[in-house]
N, C-alpha and C positions, 0 to 999 in steps of 0.2 A: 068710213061711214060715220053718221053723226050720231051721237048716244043719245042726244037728247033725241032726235027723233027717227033710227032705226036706218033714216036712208042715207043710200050709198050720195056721198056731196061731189056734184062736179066740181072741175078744176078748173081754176080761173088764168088767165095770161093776157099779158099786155102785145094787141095784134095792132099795128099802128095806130099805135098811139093811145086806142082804146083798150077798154079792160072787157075781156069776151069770155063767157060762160060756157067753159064745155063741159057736158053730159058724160060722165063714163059708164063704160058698159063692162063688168067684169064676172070673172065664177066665184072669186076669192073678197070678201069685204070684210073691213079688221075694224074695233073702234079703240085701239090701244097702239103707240106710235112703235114701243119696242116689237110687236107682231108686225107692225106694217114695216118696220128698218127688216124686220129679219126675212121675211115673204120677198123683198126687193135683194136681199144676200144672196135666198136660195133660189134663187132665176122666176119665181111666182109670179112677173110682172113689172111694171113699172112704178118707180114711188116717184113723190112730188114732196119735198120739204124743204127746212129751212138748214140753210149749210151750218150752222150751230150742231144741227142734230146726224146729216150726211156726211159735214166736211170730213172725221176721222175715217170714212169710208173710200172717200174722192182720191183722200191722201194716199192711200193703201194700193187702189186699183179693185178693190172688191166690188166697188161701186164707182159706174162710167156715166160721166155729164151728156145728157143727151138733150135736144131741145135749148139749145143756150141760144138759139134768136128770139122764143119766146117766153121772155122773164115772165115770175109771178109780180102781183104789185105787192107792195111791203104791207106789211102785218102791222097794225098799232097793237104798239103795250102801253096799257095803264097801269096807274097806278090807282087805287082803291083806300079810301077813307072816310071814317065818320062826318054826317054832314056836320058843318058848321058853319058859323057866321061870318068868322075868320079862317084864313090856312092859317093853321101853326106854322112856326118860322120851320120847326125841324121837319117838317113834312116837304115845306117851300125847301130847305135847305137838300132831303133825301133825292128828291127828283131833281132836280139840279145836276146832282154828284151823278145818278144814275143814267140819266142823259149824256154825260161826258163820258162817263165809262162806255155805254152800248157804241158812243158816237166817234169813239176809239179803236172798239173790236171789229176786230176784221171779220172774225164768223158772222158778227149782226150786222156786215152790210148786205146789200143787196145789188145785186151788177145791172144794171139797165144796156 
């Protein structure tokens, strides 16, 4: 559910080719990710997230990949800074290094 504004958020996947909005319809809605991992542990349902946060689950068997023909599409991370006129070199330099790191880890890829 979304905290900014109460409602339950559908879930989005990639159905040829396009990215398709589905409506969920549920008894249980959480806006905190540690209730929503733990609601998907105790048989509550089904979760949707980012393998960063399920993969120590996957690995275990606690938690079973279902739906692997319809990926999500990838999540942009920003990065956030004071406006200026110029980028600082070390801001230019942080996202750089942070790009190679995520574009490295295997948890932040995304399977298509």
């Amino acid at each position: 559910m979304s905290s900014n504004t109460g409602r339950v958020r559908g879930w989005d996947f990639v159905i040829d080719g396009k990215t398709e909005l589905i409506e969920m319809k549920g008894t249980i809605a959480v806006n905190d990710a540690d209730a929503y991992v733990t609601c998907g542990l105790h048989g509550l349902g089904i979760v949707k997230g980012p393998r960063y946060t399920l993969g120590p689950y996957l690995a275990t068997g606690a938690l079973r990949e279902i739906l692997v023909d319809y990926p999500s599409t990838p999540r942009p991370i920003s990065i956030l800074y004071s406006p200026n006129r110029h980028l600082p070199r070390r801001i230019r330099v942080f996202a750089d290094w942070i790009a190679e790191v995520f574009a490295r880890e295997p948890l932040m890829q995304f399977k298509n």
